[in-house]
Wavefront OBJ file of the C-alpha trace (Angstrom):
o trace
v 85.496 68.890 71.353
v 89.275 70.335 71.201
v 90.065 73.457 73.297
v 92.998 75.173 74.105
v 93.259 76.022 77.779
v 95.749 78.124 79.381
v 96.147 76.238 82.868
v 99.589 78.594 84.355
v 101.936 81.310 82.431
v 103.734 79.729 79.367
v 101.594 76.378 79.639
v 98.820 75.814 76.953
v 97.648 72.363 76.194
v 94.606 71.039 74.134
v 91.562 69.166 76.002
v 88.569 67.607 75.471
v 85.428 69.218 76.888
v 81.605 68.836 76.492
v 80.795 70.799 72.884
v 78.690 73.858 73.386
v 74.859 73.936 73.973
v 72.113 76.751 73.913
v 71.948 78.070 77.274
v 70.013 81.009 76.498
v 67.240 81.919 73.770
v 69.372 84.699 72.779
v 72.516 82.224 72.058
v 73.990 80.645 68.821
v 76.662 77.806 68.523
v 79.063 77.927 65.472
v 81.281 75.647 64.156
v 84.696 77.534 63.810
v 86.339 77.710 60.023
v 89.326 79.826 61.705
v 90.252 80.836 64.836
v 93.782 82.254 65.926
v 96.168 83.513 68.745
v 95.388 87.420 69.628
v 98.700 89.741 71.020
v 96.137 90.113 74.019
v 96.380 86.322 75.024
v 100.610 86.864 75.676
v 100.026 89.253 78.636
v 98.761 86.236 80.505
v 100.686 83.933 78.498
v 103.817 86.244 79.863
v 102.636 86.168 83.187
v 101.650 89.953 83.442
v 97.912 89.037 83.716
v 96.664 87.142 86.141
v 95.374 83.368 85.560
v 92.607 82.994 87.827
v 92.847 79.203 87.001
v 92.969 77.076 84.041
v 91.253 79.355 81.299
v 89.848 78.659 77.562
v 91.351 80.811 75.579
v 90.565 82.514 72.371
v 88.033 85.684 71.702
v 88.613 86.097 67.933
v 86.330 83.370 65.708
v 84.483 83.275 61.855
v 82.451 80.094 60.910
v 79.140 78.669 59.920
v 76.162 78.729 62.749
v 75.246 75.161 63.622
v 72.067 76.102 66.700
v 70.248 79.346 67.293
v 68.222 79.614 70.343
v 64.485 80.524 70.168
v 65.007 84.470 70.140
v 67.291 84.571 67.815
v 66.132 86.259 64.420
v 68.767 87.188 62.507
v 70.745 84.493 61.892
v 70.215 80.860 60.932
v 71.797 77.692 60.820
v 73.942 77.062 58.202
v 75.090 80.655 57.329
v 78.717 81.916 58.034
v 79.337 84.475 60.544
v 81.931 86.445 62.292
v 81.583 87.936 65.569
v 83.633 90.208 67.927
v 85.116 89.241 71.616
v 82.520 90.937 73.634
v 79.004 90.037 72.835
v 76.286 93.161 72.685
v 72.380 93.363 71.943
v 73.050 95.950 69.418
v 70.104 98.083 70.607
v 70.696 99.521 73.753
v 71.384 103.223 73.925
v 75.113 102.691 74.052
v 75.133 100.061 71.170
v 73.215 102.616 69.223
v 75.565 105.521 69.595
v 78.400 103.103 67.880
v 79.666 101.550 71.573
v 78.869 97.774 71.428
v 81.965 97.400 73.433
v 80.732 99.430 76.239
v 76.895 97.737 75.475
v 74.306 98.153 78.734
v 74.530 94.409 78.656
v 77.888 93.301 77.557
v 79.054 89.540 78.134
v 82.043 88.325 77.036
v 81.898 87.028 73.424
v 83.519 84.125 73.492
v 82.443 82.862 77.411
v 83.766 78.917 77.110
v 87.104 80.177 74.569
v 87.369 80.465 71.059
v 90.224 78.723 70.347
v 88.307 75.048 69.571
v 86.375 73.407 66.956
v 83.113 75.036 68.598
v 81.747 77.905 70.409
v 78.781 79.529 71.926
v 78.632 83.091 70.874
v 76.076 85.012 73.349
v 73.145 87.877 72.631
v 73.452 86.253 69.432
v 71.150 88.954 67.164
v 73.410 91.681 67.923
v 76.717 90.279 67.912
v 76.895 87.971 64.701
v 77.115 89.543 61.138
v 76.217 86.813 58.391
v 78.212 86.972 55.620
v 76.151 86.966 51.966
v 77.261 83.885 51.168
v 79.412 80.826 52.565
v 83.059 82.148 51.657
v 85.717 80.801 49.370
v 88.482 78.875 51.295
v 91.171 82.063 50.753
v 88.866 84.546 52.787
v 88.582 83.218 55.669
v 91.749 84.857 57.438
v 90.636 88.164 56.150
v 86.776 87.323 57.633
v 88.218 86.229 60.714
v 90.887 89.142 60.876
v 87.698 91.586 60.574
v 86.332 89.955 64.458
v 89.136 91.717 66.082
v 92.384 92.935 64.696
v 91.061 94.856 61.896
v 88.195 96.421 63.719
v 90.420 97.327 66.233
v 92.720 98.836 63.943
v 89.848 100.433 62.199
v 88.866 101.527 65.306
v 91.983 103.350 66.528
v 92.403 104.888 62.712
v 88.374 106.426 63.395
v 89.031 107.229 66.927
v 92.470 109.244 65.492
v 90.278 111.334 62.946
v 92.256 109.878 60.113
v 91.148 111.386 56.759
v 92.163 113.073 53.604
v 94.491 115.456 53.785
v 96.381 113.766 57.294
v 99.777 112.573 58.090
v 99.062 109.633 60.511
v 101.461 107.619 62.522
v 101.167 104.440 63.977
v 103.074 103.052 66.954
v 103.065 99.162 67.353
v 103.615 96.963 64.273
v 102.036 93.840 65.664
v 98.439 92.355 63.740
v 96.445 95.646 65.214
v 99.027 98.703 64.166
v 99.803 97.217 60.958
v 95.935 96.602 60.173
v 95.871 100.401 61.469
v 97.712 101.276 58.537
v 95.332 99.642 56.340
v 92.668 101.168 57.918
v 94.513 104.878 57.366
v 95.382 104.538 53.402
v 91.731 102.869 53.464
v 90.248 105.968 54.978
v 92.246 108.308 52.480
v 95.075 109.257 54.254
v 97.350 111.664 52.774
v 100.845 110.249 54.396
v 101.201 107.060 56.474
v 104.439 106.887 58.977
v 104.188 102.966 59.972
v 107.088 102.220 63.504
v 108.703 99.328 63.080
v 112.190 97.836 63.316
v 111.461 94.659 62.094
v 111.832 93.684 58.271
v 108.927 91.473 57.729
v 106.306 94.092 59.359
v 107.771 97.266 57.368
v 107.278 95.042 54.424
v 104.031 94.277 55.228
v 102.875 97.880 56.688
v 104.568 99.175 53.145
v 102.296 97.067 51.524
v 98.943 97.733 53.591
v 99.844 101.580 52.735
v 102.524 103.208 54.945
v 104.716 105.809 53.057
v 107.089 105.961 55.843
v 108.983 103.593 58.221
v 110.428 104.873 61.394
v 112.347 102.149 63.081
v 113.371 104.485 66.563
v 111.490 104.387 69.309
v 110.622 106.776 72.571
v 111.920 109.875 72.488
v 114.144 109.837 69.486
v 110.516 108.164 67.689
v 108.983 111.263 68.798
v 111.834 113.383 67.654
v 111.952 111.136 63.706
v 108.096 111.841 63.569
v 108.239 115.385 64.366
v 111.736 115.792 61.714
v 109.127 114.439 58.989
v 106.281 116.444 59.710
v 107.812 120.041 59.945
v 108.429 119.703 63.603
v 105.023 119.841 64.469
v 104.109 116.062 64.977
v 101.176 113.758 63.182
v 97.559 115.218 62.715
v 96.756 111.585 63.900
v 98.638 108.649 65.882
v 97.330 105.106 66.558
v 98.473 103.417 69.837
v 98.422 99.456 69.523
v 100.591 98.545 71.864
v 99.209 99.565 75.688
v 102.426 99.718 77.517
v 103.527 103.103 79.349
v 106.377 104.075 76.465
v 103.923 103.414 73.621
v 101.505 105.892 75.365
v 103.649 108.506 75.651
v 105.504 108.190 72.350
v 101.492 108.156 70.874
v 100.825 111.181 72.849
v 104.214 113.083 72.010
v 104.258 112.731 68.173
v 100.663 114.010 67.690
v 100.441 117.734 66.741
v 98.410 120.416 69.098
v 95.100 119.841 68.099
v 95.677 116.279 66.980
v 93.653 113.321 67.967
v 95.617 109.979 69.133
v 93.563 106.814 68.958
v 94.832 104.427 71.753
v 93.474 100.529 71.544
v 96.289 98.737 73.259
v 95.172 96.677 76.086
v 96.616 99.287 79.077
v 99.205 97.626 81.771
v 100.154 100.031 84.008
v 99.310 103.326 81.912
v 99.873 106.875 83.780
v 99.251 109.953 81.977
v 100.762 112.890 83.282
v 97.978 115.545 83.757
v 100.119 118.538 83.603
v 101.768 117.628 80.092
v 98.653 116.550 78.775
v 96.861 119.655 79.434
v 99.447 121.691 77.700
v 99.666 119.349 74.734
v 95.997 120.080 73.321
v 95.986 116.198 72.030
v 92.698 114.801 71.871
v 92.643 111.091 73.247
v 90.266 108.659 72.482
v 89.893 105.052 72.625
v 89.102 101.648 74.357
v 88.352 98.249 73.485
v 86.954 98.808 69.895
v 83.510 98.622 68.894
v 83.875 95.982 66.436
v 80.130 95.262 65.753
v 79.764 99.432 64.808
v 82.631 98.121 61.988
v 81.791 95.134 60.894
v 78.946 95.046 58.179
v 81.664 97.661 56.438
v 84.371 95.631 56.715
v 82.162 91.969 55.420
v 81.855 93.993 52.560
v 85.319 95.225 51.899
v 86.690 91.707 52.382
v 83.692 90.117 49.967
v 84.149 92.809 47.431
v 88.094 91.918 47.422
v 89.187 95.391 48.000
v 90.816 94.650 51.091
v 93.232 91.146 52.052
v 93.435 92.002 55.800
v 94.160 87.949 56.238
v 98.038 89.074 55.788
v 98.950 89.234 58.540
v 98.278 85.736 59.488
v 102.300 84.674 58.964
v 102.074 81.604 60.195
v 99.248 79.083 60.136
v 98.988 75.811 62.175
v 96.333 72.896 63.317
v 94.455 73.626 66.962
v 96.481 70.385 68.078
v 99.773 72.707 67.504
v 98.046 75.882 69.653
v 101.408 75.654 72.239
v 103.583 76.065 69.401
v 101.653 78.638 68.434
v 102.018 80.820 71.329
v 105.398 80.414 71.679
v 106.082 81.917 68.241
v 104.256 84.790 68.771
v 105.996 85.566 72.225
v 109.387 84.833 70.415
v 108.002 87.002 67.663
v 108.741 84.565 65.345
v 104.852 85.351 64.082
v 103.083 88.339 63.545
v 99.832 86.649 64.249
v 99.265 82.830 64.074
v 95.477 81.401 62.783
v 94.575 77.967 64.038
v 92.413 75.357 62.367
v 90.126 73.679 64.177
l 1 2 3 4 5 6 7 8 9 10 11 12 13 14 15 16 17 18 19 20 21 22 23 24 25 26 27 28 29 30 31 32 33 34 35 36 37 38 39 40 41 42 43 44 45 46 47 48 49 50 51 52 53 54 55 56 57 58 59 60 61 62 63 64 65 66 67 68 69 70 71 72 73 74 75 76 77 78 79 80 81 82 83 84 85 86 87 88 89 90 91 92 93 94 95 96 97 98 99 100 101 102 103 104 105 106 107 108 109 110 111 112 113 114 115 116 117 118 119 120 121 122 123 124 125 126 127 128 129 130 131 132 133 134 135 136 137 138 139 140 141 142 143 144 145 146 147 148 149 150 151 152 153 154 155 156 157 158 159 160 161 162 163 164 165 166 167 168 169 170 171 172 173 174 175 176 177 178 179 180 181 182 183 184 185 186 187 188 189 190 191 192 193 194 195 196 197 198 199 200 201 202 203 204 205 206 207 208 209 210 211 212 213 214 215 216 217 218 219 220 221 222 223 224 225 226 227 228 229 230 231 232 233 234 235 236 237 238 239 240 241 242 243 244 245 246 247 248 249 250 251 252 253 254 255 256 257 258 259 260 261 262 263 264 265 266 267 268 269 270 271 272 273 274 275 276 277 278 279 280 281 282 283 284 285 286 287 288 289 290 291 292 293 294 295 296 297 298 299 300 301 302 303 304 305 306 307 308 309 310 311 312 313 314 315 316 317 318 319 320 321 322 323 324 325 326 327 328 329 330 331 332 333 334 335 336 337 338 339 340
């Protein structure tokens, strides 16, 4: 089958390895619908994560289930799934407190890549969600969306407090913060300030429910958000970016006794203890719990009350992956889906 492997910064090509088998009784193999290119996948792409040698990429994946192994119970061949990048059992303590993410016995989700016509998805029972039915050709992006961007962003809008009544913020208008916003007007909130200096992701965070576009950034961000919120800062703040300057411009425009929800991948992150003490700003965050979110969201994106498949700007064949990648690190795409 067709994978894209990531063999040195900036190099992707497509090979041809063995398709995937049961190795386990607790594993399923899918054939992928829809797979795509993840903002995570640049910081090795850029060279700011280390390649420990030729890697299949890909963690984000929807499609049908072709093989279940002999434990597996709640899910068949021939249904369509989605999943989430790490792979849980869904019934450990952890799992059950809403932590699949942080699960007693998490593996990574997509072990051999998701980028390819097929996959093995691990602990199978409790990290697929079927879908009721097989889905109409237009839903896949937003079923495929829901395995990590939206959850995530869903994640970091839950993790903020966002709710009725709340001015929220987001910092980072890539796939993640702008599904954040849709996750805040989804959630009821009251005011939505989306960051963003580009055109096409104002226009699209206008339309997923922002009220508000602040296109400064750092300091003078902090100092725009505060202007617009009585000088006291945003009951709630999503983080989706992970560098030190999003941090701090996350922490700084949240209100004393504000929560900010932070589910950027961290490089290089220092808080400052002393400042944070004084700031009585909750934090909370992490890689998201996407399996806690995902029967919710299925349903959201069946029932055609949500089209979180937007931000998919630019779509192209698995053959075309390279090209792929370089538009997002140009960002020349918001978020690119790949068909297998």
């Amino acid at each position: 089958m067709r994978v894209a492997v990531m063999s040195a910064p900036g190099e992707v090509r497509i090979e041809d390895r063995p398709k995937p088998r049961i190795v386990e009784p607790t594993d399923a193999v899918l054939r992928l619908a829809a797979t795509c290119i993840c903002g995570s996948d640049l910081w090795p792409y850029r060279g700011v994560e280390a390649l420990d040698g030729p890697r299949p990429m890909g963690h984000e994946y929807a499609g049908v289930v072709e093989e279940v192994g002999d434990d597996v119970t709640t899910v068949k061949s021939g249904q369509f799934v989605v999943g989430s990048f790490f792979a849980s059992d869904n019934t450990c303590a952890t799992c059950q407190a809403g932590y699949q993410s942080s699960c007693e016995h998490r593996q990574p989700g997509a072990p051999d890549g998701a980028q390819a016509q097929r996959m093995r998805v691990p602990l199978a029972d409790g990290t697929l969600v079927a879908t009721p039915g097989i889905p109409d050709a237009d839903m896949v992006p937003s079923l495929l969306a829901a395995s990590d961007v939206l959850g995530t962003g869903w994640f970091a809008a839950v993790a903020a407090e966002v709710g009725p009544g709340k001015t929220v913020a987001v910092v980072g208008d890539g796939a993640v913060g702008l599904l954040g916003v849709m996750a805040a007007q989804q959630l009821g909130a009251e005011r939505i300030i989306a960051m963003s200096r580009h055109e096409p992701r104002q226009k699209l965070a206008l339309e997923f429910g922002a009220t508000d576009i602040v296109e400064e950034r750092g300091d003078e961000g902090v100092a725009r958000i505060k202007d617009l919120t009585d000088g006291l800062g945003a009951h709630s703040v999503i983080e989706a970016v992970g560098t030190q300057e999003s941090m701090m411009q996350a922490i700084r425009a949240t209100r004393p006794g504000g929560h900010t929800g932070y589910v950027g991948v961290n490089h290089g992150v220092q808080l400052p203890g002393e400042e944070l003490f004084f700031s009585h700003v909750h934090l909370h965050g992490g890689p998201a719990p996407v399996r806690r979110f995902l029967p919710d969201l299925i349903d959201r994106i069946w029932n055609r009350q949500i089209d979180p498949g937007k931000v998919f700007d630019v779509e192209l064949p698995l053959d075309q992956a390279a090209d792929g990648y370089r538009a997002m690190d140009e960002r020349r795409a918001i978020k690119v889906l790949l068909r297998p």
